[in-house]
N, C-alpha and C positions, 0 to 999 in steps of 0.2 A: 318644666322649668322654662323661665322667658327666654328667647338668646339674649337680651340686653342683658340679663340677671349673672349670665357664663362669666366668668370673668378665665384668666389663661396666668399660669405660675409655672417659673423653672424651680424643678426641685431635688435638693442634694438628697443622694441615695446612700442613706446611713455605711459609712465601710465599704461602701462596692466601688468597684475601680469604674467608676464609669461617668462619662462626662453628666451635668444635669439635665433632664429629662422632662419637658412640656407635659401637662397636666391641666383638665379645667374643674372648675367649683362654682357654684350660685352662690358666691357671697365673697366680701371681700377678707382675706389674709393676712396677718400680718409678716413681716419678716422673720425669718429664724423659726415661726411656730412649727412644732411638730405636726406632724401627719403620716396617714397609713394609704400607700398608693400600693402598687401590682407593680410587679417585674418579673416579666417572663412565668407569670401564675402564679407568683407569690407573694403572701402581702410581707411588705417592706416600712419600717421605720423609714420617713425624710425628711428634710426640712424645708421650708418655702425659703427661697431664694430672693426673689423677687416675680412682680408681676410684668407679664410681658404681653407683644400684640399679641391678636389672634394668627396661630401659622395658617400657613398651607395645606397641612397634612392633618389626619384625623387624629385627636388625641384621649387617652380614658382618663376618667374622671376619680379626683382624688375621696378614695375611699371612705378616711373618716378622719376628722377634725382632734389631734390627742390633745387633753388639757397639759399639754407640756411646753416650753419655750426653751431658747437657748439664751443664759445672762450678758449683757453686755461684755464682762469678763470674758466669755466663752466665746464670744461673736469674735471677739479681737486676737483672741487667742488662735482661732478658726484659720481668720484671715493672714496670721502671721506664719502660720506652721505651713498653709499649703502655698505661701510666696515664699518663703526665705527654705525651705524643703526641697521646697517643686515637686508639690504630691497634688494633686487635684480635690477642689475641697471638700467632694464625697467621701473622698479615703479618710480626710483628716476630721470629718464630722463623724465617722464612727469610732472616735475616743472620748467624742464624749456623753456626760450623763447627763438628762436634760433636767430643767428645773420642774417640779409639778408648778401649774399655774395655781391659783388663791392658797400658795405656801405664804405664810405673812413676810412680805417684807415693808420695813418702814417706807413713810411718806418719804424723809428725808435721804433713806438710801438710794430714791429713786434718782432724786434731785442731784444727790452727789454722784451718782452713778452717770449722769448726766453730764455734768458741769466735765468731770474725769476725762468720758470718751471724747467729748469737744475740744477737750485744752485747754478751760477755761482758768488763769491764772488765777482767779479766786477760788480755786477748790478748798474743801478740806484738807491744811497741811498739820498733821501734827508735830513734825518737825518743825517748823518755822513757829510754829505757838509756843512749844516748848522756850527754844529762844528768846520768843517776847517776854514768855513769864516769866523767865528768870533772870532777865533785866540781864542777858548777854546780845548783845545785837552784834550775833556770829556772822559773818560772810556766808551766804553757801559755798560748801566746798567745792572748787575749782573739779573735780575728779566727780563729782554728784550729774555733775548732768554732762559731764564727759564719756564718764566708765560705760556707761551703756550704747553712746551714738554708734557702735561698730554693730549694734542691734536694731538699729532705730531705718526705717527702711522707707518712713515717709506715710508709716500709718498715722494724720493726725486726727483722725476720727472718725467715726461705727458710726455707719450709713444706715436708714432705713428702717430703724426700731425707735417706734412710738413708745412713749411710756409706759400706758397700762392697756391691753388690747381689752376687746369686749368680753373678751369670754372670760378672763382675770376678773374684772366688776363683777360679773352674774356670780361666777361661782363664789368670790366672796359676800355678792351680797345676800348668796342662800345659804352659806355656811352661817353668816349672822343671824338670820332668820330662824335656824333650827337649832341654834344655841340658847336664844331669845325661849323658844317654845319648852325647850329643858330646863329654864330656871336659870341659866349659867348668863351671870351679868357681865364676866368678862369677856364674852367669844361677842363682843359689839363689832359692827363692818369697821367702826375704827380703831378697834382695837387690834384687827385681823392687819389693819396697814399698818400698825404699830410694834409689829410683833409678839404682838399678847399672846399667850397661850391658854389655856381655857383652864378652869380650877373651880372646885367644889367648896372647897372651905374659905369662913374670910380671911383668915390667915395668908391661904395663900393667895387671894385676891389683892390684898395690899400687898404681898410681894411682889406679883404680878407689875401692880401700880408702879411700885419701885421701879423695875425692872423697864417699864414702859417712860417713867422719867429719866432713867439714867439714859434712854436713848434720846430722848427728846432734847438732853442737857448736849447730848454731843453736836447734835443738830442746830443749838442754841450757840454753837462752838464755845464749849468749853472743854478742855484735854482733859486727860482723864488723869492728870494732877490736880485738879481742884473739884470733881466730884465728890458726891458727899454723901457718900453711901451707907446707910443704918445700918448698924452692930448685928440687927437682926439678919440682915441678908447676905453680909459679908460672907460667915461662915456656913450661907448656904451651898455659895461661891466658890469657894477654897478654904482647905483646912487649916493650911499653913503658906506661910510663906519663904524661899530661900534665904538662907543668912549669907550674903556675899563677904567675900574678904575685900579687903582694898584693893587688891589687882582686878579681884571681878569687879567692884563695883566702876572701876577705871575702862575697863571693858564694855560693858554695859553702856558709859555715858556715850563713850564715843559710837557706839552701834546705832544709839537715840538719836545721835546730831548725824545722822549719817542717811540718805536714800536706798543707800546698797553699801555694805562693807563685808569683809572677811574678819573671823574671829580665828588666828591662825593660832593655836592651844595646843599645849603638849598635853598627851595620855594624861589622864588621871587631875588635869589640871584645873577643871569645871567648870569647863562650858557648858554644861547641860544645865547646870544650874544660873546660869547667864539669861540661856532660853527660858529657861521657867518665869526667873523676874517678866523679863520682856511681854513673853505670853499674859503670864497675869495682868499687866499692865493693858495690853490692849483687849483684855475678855473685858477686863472692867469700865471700859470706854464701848462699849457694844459691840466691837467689831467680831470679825471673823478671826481665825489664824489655822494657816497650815504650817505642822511639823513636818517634813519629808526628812527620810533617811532610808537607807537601802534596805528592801526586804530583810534580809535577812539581819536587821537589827532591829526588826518590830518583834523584840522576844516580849516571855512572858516578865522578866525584870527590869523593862521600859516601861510597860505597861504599869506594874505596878508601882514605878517611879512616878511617872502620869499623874497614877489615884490618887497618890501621898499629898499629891499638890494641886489636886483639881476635881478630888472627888471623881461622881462618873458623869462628870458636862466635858467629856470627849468622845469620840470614835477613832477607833480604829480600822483602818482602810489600807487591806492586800488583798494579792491573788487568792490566799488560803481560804478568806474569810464567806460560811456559807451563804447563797442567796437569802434565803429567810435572815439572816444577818447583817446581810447589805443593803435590802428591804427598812430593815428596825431604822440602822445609821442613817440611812438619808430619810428616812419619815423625821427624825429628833433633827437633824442638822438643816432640814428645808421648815419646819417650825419653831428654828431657834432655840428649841430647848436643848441642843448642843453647837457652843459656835466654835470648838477648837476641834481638828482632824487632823493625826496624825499615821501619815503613811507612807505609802510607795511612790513611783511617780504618777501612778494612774490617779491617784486624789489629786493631781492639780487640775484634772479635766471634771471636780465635781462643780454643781452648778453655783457656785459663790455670788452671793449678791451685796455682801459690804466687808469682800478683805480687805485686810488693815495691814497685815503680816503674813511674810515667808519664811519661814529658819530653812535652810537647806543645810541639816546637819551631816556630817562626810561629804564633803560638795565635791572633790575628789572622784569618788567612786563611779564606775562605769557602769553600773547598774541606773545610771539617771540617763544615760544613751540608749533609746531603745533600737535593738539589731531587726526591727523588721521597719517595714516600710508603713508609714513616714519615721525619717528615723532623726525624731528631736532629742533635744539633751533637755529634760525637764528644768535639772539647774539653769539653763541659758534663759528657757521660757520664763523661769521666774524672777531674769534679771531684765528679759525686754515688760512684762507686767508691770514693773518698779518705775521704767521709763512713761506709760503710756497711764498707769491711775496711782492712785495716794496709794501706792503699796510701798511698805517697810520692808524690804530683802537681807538679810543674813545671812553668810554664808557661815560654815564651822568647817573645819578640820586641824587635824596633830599634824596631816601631812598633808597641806595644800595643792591644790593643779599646778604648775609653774605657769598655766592662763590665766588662773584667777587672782595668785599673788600678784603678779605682771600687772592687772586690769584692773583689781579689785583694793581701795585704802584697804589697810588691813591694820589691827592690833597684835600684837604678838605677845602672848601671853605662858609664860616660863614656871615650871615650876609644878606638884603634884599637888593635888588637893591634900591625899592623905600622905603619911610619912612612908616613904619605899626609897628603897635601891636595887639597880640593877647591875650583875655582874653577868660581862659576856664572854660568852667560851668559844675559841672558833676549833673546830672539827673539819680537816682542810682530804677530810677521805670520801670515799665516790658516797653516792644516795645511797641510805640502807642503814642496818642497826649496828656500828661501830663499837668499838669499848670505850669511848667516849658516850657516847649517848647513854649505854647502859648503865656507866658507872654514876652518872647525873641521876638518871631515874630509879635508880636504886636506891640514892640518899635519900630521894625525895618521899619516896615509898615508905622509907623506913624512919622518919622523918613524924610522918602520921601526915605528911604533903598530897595535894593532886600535882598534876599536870598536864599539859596539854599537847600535842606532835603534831606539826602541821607539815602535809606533801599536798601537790598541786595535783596529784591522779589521783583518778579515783579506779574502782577495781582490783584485780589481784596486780595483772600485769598491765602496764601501759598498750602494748600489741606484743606479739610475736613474730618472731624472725628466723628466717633458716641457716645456719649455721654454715652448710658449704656453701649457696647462693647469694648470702647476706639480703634476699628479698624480705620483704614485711606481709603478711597477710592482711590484705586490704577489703575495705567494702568492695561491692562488685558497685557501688552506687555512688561512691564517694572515693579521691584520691589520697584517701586516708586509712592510717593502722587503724583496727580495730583494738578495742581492749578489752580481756581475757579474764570473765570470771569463772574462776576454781570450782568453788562451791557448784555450781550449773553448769560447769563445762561448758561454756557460753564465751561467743566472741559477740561482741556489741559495738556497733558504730555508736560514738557521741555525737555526731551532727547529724543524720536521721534517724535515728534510731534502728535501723535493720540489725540481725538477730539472727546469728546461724553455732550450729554446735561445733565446738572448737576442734581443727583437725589435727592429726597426728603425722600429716606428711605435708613437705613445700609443693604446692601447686605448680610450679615452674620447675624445679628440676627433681620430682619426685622424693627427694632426701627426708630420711626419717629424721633427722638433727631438727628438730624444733627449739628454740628456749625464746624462753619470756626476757623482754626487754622494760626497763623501767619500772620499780616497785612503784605498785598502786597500794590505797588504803587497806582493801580486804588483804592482802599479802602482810602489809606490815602491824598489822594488826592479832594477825593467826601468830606472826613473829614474835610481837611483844607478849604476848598470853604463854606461848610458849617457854619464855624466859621468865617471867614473872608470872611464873601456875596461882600464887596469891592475892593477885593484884586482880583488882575489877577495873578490863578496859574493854569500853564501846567505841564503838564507831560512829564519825560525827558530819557526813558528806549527802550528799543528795540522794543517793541511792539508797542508803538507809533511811532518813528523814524526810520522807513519803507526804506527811500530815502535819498538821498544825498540835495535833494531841500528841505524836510522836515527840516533837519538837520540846513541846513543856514537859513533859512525862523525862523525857532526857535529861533537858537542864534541872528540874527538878532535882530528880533525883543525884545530879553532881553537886547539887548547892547544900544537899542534905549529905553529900559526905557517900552516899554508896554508892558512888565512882568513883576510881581514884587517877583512870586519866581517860581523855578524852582524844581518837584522832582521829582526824577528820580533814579537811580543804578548807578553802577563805571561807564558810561559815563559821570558822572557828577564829575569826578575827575581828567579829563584832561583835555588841554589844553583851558580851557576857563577861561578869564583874564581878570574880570571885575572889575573896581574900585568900581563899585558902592555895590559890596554885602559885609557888614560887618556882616553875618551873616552863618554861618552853622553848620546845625545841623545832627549828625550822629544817626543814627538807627539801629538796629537790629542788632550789631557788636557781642553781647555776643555768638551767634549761628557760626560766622563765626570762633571764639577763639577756639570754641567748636570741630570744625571739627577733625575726628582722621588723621593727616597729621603733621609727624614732620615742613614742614613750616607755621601751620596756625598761630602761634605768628606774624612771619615773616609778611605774607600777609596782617594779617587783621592788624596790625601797619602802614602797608606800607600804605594801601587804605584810612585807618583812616588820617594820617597826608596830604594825598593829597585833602583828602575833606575839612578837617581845612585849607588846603594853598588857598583855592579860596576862606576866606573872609578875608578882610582887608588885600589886596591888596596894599591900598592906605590907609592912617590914621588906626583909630582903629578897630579891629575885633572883634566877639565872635563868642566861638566854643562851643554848646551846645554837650557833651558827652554821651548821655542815653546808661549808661551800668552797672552792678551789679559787672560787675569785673572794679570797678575804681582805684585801687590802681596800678595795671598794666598801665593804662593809665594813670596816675596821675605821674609813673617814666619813661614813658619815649616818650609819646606824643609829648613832647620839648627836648629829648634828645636821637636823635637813633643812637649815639656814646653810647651811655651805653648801649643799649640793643643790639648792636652788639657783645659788649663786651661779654655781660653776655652769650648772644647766642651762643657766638663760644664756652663756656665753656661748657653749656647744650650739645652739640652737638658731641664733641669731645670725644669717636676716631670714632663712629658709623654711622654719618651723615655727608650729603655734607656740606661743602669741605674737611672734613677728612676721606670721603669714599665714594665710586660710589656706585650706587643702580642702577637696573636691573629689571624689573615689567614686566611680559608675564600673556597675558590671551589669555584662549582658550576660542570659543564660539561655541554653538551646540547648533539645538531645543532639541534634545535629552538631561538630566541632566544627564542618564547613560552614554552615551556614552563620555560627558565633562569632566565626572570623572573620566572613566578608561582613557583617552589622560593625563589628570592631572596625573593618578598614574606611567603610561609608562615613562613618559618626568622625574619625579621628580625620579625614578630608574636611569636614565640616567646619571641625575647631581650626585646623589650619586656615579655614577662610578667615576663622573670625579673628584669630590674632594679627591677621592682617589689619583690622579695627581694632583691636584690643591689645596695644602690645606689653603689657604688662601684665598676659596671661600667658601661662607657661605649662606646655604639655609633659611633667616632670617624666612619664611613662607611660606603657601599655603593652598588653602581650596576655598571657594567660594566668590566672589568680594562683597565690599560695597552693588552696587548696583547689585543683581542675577540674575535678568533678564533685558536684554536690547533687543527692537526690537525683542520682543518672544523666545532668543537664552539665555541658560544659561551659568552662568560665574562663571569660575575658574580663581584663579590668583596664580604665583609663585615668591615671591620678594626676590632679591637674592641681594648678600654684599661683597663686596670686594676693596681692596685700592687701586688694578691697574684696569686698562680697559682690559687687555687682556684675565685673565679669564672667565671675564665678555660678551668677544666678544665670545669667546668659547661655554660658555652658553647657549646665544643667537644663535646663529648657531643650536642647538642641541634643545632645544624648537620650531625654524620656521619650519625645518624639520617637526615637527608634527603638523604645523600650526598654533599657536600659534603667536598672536599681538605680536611683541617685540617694548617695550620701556625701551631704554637705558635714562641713568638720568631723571626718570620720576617724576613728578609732580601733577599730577592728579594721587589718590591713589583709587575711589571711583567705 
């Protein structure tokens, strides 16, 4: 190889904590492209960074060239998760999924993909056309290009990525070529830039055609209200379409005139079918759309909500779903032949090359916060995206963030879809099976009813505790109870999992007095079987529900009627929509109220009202409330406008949304050496608030929980109204190692 021919590239090492890494190549790279280098013997996924001089030092040469890239979307996405994080952008380029290169995307996507990352004021707005077409010449909302600046950080545009690299032309123009020698007149090189997909019959090659004009119409800007799509392809498209009532439909418009809004909807009230119009609406203008919702509401009667409405031009995208599986979905969704995905948060990091749409339905939920490192809020990521290209963001919930009501216009939308009532019972005696409870689930039973028991433990017992000593049996590895299952005579830590056989005597002062503290699932569930020997009850929590097949095989079988109750943890508080349970009963809520975490009002309200919305569904409900704090649930169980209200009051000026919070923890098997990094770091921030006076060291000293996975914990939670101090901060704690979580959530 010539030396002039070398050329020298830093390259981000997919996940690895590690700064980027000098590398040379005979030929020149574009930015983002994927590539396979060596690290410490192994070959490694990375991406080219950019090209740099030649060093000083001897460097190995990048192994091999992948036909992969990373989207503009993903490049900005990249650059905002490891600035406004403060995770280095090796870490944060291992979430995501790269795009195959000669995946067809249109000429025009490229172009607007272009115009987007620049700023260019002439982009693709579908919201502003809509306006023009309909002869309203609205203002943009004052809140539109407001609600996001507390996200906007001064990314105005993705440096460094050419349009189509070399390798993108060859391998399209040999995909044309060997479509050419098959007969197949549609797979033309410009058809491959047009998003064609390839077909045998002429049938569907005038589909195809279609399919290839309705993108060209959009590129032509025309909205995808005046498309003019043949009878024939429609219901290739979708089966049906949503019938909105007047409230949806009133919902809907204002989501349309909007960049980013909140659809704030009680239970039952149909926003999902809000989403569906929407979605429809932007598949049939060519774009992309992702649905996000929490794991554990991508059951299997979403899914087949989905179908009803879109046929199978979707994927679905979770942890569960097998490779060969994950394989098929991004083969159909990088050739277009699927452009709607709905999932978890990990499908926001798929390779999207013309999203249109976000719905982030539960926006709510803490499952969009991921607990490891970088630890973004997906919901957030899909509200700075809104800001930086033509993306449409939605947010839904029954029970909104008090950030996003705060930040986000929102509609509020009242009322059940179908005819229910609910009647609530409060149960004001400790966790456990009361003659309240029994006497509810008895009617119910006898009734020809389900229903549902929700408690926050899982297991027999919560831990065990000794009786003369009042000690807990703890991990040896973590400063936490274990919990106690029966069946295995097993104590099991929840936060590492370590796993020893349950003792029969206190460690600390010898005493045989064991008992179990706090009923878990498996207890109360051997409890309910035992009182109702007739009644079919499973169990509905993670340790039973292992599988994705377990999961349907379950619901299944309760939607069929051979279950007659269900109990289980917060998987039992989404998405499952059965007429048949007029019955649920909450558990163990006083402990979650309990937690020291300025959102636990927030949380255990939110979870509580989603466990009441899955009975009476359809006709009458009841909601058994076992809790000692009922006066709290009693204002506002049926009204979380008033405890928004009161919330934002409580919270104001110290708590989000009227203040950013910043949480860093070091960890060390050493306690000395955790403490003096804790005293180092916390001198540091003292200098800087000597600059920064509007940054405030709220605390620090040793976490919740002290020991995790045998390593001791310090934490430093810090306050302030902007993010920038805050990013300062942050910067100045990772230097010494230290976790950063920016707007954290988990306090413990």
């Amino acid at each position: 190889m010539c030396e002039d021919e070398i050329k020298y590239y830093e390259i981000l090492l997919s996940g690895l904590n590690l700064a980027p890494l000098t590398y040379h190549y005979g030929g020149d790279l574009e930015p983002f492209c994927a590539v396979t280098v060596t690290v410490r013997g192994k070959e490694t996924l990375g991406y080219v960074f950019r090209q740099v001089a030649k060093p000083s030092f001897k460097t190995a040469q990048i192994s091999a060239v992948r036909a992969q890239t990373l989207t503009r979307i993903q490049i900005s996405l990249l650059k905002f998760i490891s600035h406004y994080y403060v995770v280095n952008l090796s870490v944060a380029a291992g979430l995501f999924t790269p795009l195959d290169v000669g995946a067809p995307c249109p000429a025009f996507c490229e172009k607007k993909a272009d115009e987007r990352a620049l700023g260019d004021s002439a982009d693709l707005n579908l919201n502003a056309k809509i306006r023009k077409k309909e002869g309203r010449n609205l203002p943009i909302e004052p809140n539109d290009a407001a609600q996001t600046s507390d996200l906007d950080f001064g990314f105005t545009s993705v440096v460094g990525v050419s349009k189509t690299s070399a390798c993108q032309a060859n391998l399209k123009s040999n995909l044309a070529k060997k479509a050419s020698q098959n007969g197949d007149a549609t797979l033309t090189e410009a058809n491959l830039s047009a998003g064609a997909s390839s077909s045998k019959t002429a049938q569907n090659q005038k589909q195809t055609l279609n399919l290839i004009n309705l993108q060209e119409s959009v590129a032509g800007k025309k909205t995808f209200e005046t498309l003019n799509l043949s009878d024939e392809l429609k219901p290739k498209i979708f089966l049906k379409a949503p019938n909105l009532n007047p409230a949806q439909q009133e919902a809907l418009n204002f989501a349309k005139n909007r960049k980013t809004s909140l659809i704030f909807g009680d239970t039952g009230s149909g926003k999902s079918e809000i989403y569906f119009s929407l979605i429809r609406e932007y598949l049939l203008a060519g774009k992309q759309v992702l649905l996000l919702m929490p794991e554990i509401s991508l059951t299997p009667q979403m899914t087949k909500r989905l179908k009803s409405y879109f046929g199978e031009s979707f994927g679905v995208w979770h942890s569960k779903i097998t490779p060969k599986k994950r394989g098929e979905i991004l083969q159909k969704f990088q050739s277009r032949e699927i452009n709607l995905i709905a999932g978890a948060r990990s499908a926001l990091f798929l390779p999207f090359s013309e999203l249109g749409l976000i719905i982030v339905d539960e926006e709510h939920d803490d499952s969009y916060k991921s607990a490891q490192n970088p630890h973004y809020n997906a919901r957030d990521l899909a509200i700075f995206l809104a800001s930086k290209f033509d993306v449409k963001v939605v947010l839904g919930s029954a029970t909104p963030s008090v950030v996003s009501f705060k930040k986000q216009p929102h509609f509020r939308l009242k009322g059940t879809f179908f005819k229910s009532e609910k009647k609530f019972i409060y149960d004001e005696s400790e966790t456990g099976l009361s003659g309240v409870v029994l006497d509810e689930l008895a009617a119910s039973f006898a009734g020809g009813k389900q229903a549902v028991v929700f408690l926050p433990t899982r297991a027999n017992f919560r831990y065990l505790s000794c009786r003369e000593c009042g000690s807990t049996i703890k991990c040896p590895f973590c400063s936490v109870g274990m919990s106690f299952y029966k069946k295995r005579n097993l104590l099991k830590c929840q936060y590492c999992g370590f796993t020893a056989a349950a003792t029969c005597s206190c460690e600390k002062c010898g005493s045989q007095m064991i008992e179990a503290k706090k009923i878990g699932t498996d207890e109360l569930t051997e409890a309910l079987r035992s009182a109702f020997p007739a009644a079919r009850i499973e169990k509905f929590d993670r340790d039973e529900i292992t599988t994705q097949n377990k999961l349907e095989k379950t619901l299944k079988a309760f939607n069929a009627g051979e279950i007659d109750a269900l109990v289980g943890t917060q998987m039992l508080s989404k998405g499952h929509d059965y007429h048949n349970v007029d019955l649920a009963v909450i558990m163990g809520v006083d402990d979650l109220l309990s937690f020291p975490d300025f959102r636990a009002r927030e949380r255990t309200l939110a979870l509580a009202m989603q466990v009441a919305g899955r009975a009476g569904r359809s006709g009458l409900g009841r909601v058994v409330v076992q809790s000692r704090q009922r006066e709290f649930f009693e204002n506002f169980i049926e009204d979380y406008d008033a405890f928004l209200e009161e919330e934002m009051l409580a919270r104001e000026p110290i708590y989000p949304p009227f203040a950013r919070l910043l949480r860093v923890v070091v960890s060390e098997k050493s306690e000395q050496v955790a403490k003096q990094r804790l005293e180092i770091c916390v001198a540091e921030l003292e200098n800087l608030r000597a600059v920064e006076s509007s940054l405030e060291i709220v605390g620090h000293g040793k976490c919740g929980v002290e020991i995790l996975g045998g390593k001791f914990r310090f934490e430093i939670l810090l306050r302030c109204a902007s993010h920038a101090p805050l990013i300062k901060a942050a910067h100045i704690c990772a230097s010494h190692g230290f976790d950063v979580d920016m707007d954290p959530i988990n306090f413990s």
